[in-house]
C-alpha positions as CSV (number, residue, x, y, z in Angstrom):
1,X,0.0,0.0,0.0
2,X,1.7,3.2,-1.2
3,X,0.6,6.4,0.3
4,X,3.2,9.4,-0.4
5,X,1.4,11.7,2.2
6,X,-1.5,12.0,5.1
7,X,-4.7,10.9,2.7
8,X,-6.7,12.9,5.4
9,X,-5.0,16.1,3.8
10,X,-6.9,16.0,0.6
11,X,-10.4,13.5,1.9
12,X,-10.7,16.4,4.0
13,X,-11.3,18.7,0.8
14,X,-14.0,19.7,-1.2
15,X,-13.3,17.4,-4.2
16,X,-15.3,15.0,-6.5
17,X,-14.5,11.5,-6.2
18,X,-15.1,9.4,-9.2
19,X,-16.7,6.0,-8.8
20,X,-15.9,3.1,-10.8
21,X,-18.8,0.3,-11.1
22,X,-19.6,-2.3,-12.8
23,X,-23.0,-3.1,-15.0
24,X,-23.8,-5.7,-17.1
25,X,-23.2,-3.2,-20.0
26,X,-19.3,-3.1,-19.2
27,X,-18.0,-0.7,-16.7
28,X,-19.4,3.2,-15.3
29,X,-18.2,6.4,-13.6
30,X,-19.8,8.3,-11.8
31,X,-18.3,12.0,-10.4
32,X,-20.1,12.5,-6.5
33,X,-19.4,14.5,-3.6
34,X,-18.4,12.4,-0.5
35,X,-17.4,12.3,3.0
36,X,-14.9,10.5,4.6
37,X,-15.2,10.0,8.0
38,X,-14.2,6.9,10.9
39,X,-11.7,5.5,7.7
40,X,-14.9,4.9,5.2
41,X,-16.1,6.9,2.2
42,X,-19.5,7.5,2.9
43,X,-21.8,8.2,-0.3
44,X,-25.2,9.4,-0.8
45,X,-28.2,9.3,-3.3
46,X,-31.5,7.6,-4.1
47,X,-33.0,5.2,-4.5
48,X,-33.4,5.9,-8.4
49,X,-29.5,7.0,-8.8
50,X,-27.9,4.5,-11.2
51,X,-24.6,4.7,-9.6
52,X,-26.5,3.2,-6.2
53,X,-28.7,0.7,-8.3
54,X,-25.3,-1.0,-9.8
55,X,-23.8,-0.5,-6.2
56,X,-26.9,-2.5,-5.0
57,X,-26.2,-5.8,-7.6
58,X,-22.2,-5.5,-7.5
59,X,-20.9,-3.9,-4.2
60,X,-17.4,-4.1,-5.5
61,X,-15.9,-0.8,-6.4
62,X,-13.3,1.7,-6.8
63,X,-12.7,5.6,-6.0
64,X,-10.4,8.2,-7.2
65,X,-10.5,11.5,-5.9
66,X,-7.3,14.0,-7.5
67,X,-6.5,17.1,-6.0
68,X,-5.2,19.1,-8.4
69,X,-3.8,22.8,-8.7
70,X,-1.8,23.8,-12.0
71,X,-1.0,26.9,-10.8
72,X,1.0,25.9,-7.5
73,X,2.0,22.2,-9.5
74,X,0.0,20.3,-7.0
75,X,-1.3,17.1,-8.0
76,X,-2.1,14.7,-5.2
77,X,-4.4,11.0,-5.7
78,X,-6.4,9.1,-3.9
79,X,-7.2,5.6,-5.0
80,X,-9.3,3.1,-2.7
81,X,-11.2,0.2,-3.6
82,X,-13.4,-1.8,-1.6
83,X,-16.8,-2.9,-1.1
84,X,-20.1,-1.0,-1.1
85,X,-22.9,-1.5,1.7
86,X,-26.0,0.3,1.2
87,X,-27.7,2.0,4.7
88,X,-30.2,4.1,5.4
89,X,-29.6,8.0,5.7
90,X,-27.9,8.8,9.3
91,X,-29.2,12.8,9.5
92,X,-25.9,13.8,10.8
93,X,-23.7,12.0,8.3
94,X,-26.2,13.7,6.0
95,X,-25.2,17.2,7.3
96,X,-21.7,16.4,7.8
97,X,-21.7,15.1,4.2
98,X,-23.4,18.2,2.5
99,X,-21.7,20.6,5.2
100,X,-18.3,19.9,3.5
101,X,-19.6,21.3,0.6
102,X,-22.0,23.9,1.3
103,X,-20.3,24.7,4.8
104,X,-21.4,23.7,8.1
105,X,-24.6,26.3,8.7
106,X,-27.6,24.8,6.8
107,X,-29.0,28.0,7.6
108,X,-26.8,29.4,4.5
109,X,-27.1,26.7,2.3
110,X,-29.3,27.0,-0.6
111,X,-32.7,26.4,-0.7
112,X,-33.4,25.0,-3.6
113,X,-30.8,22.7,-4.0
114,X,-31.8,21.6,0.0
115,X,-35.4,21.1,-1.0
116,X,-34.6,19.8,-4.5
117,X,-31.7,17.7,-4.0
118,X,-30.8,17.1,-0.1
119,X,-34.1,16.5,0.9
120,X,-34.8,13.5,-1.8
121,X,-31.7,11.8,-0.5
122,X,-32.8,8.4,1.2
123,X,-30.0,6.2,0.6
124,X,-26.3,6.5,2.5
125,X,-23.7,4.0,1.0
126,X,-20.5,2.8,3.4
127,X,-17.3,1.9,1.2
128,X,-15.2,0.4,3.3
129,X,-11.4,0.5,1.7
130,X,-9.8,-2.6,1.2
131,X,-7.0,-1.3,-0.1
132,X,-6.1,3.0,-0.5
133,X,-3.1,4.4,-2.7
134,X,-1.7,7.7,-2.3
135,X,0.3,9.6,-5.2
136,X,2.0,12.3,-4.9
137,X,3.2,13.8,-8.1
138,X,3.2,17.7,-7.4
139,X,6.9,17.8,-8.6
140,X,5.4,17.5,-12.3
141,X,5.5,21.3,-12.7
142,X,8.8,22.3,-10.5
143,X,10.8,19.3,-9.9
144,X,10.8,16.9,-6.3
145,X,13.1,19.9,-4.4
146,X,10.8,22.5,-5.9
147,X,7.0,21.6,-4.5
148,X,5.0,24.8,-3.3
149,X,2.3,23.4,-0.5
């Protein structure tokens, strides 16, 4: 298990993680906000999502979530595969989940992605990693001595 840094430093983070499935059409991606939290990715969706209905049939999957700035020649990965496990909605995963995103006051969040989007959400999905990889290749831009955190 390689992991070139703290994976906490960029889980932490506002990114997209992209989830790899599989269907019995060959394989998907899907890009979706997440959370991690007590070492598991924690997803969420519906009931209709098709990323959750594959996740339902094949719990075996794979994330990838890249934090990437050109700019300051950051480019850090995280790669974890595991297995899916489909729960019900815990509310304060929920918040904890949307919170990273839209910050922690729901009070400022917007309404009509809350009562549109949020609100609809009834399904909560644990990945627990089997395995997690951590690149770091921010010396792309300036060279290993040369990295600017």
């Amino acid at each position: 298990m390689q992991q070139d840094f703290d994976i906490n430093i960029v889980l932490k983070k506002p990114l997209i993680a992209s989830l790899a499935s599989s269907s019995k059409d060959g394989p998907r991606s899907s890009p979706l906000w997440f959370l991690f939290e007590n070492d598991k990715i924690w997803l969420f969706g519906t009931d209709k999502d098709s990323f959750v209905k594959r996740l339902m049939i094949e719990p075996s999957c794979a994330l990838s979530i890249v934090d990437f700035n050109l700019d300051k020649g950051i480019m850090q990965h995280v790669g974890i595969r595991g297995l899916a496990k489909i729960n019900d909605v815990d509310q304060a995963k929920l918040n904890n989940f949307v919170g990273k995103y839209l910050g922690d006051n729901p009070q400022n969040w917007n309404n009509w992605f809350t009562n549109n989007i949020v609100n609809h959400i009834n399904i909560m999905i644990e990945v627990t990693p089997e395995s997690i990889v951590a690149k770091d290749v921010s010396f792309f831009k300036t060279g290993p001595d040369l990295i600017v955190n």
